[in-house]
C-alpha positions, 0 to 999 in steps of 0.5 A: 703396606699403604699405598698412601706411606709407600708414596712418600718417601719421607713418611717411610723414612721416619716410619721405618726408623722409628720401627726398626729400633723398637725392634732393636729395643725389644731385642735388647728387653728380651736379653735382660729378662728373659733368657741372655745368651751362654757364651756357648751360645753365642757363636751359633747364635752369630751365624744366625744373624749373618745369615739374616742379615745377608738376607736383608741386604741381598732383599734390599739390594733385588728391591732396589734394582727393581724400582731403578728398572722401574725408573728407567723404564717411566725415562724410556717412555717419555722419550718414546712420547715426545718422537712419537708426538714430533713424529706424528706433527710431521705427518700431518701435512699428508692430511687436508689443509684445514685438517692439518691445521686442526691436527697440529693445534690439537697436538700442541694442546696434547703435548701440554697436556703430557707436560703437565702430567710428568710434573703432577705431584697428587691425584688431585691434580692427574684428574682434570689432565686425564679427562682433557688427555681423553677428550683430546685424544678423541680429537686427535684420532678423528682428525685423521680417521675422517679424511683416511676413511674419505680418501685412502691412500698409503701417506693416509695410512702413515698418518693415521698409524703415527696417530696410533703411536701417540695414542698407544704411547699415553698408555704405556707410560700410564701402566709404567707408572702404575708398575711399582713394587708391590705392597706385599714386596714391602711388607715381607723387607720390612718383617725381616728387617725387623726381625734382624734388628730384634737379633742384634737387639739380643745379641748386644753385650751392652746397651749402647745407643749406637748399637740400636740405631746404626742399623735401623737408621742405615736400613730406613735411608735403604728404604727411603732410597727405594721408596723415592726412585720407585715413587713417581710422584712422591720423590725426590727423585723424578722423571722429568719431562725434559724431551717433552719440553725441547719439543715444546720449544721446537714446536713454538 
């Protein structure tokens, strides 16, 4: 599956449904001139389709449970990002004055720059925010490597290891973000959602339009669900950077 579709939560929408009743709508073909199932057997033919059915929804249910953890998790971050930034503004004061100073403006021009991230919507907008996150967390460590290295001391150390934190914070949210279900995940829901649309496609005793659409509209609104919480961007559903905006506020 793309990762172009599988972020835009709409598009898999539209995309799956469209699909899943062609599937349908292939079943149903199959039944009228192929080979259209004996009364014999049919009941064994049942016990197919809920067994595969079973199946797609157990899938369903696993993917998910993977991308609410995955959502919970970005959540987590950000509220790790804005204690470890709150934090590290504090222990600045252990540093000279002039660097301190320095630190503190530094770290307000980061922590807009956090914000900014968390509200992004495209790739086009993260690279000019990751490029100035870089250079400023370049800064950042020498606002507190210079004057620790020049005088040591235990309330240095404490300082430079909340730097750390901050810093090491940025990269965990980065890997969170990149952590979604993989395309090869999407790939085998979608085959096996397709082929039990193409069984209940078979198994219709008539061509009813309700019959060929409930399924592939209720298991595309599964999907679109999926998609939205496993999109960081793309979604309905987002984290939003709201510690990292009450800190802002604090700050000011």
């Amino acid at each position: 599956m793309s990762r172009f579709i599988l972020s835009h939560p709409l598009v898999v929408f539209v995309f799956s449904t469209i699909l899943l009743w062609i599937a349908a709508q292939v079943g149903n073909f199959l039944r009228e001139h192929a080979r259209p199932l004996t009364d014999d057997e049919r009941g064994d033919f049942d016990v197919v389709l809920t067994a595969a059915l079973t199946l797609l929804g157990l899938i369903i249910g696993f993917s998910f449970s993977m991308a609410i953890s995955r959502y919970d998790q970005r959540k987590n971050y950000e509220e790790a990002e804005a204690n470890a930034i709150g934090t590290e503004y504090l222990r600045v004061d252990f540093l000279p004055l002039n660097d301190a100073a320095r630190a503190r403006d530094l770290l307000k021009k980061y922590l807009a720059l956090r914000i900014q991230y968390y509200e992004a919507r495209n790739r086009y907008d993260l690279e000019p925010i990751n490029r100035n996150t870089i250079q400023i967390q370049n800064d950042l460590w020498s606002t507190v490597r210079v004057p620790a290295a020049a005088a040591p001391s235990p309330l240095m150390a404490l300082a430079a290891l909340g730097m750390n934190d901050v810093l090491n914070s940025q990269g965990y949210t980065q890997a969170a973000y990149w952590n979604r279900i993989p395309p090869a995940a999407w790939l085998l829901m979608f085959l096996i959602a397709i082929a039990c649309n193409i069984l209940i496609g078979y198994s219709a005793h008539h061509k009813r339009l309700a019959v060929f659409l409930i399924l592939p509209l209720t298991v595309a609104i599964s999907f679109f669900l999926i998609a939205d919480i496993d999109s960081p961007r793309g979604g309905i559903i987002l984290v939003r950077p709201q510690n990292l905006l009450s800190l802002q506020q604090s700050l000011q």
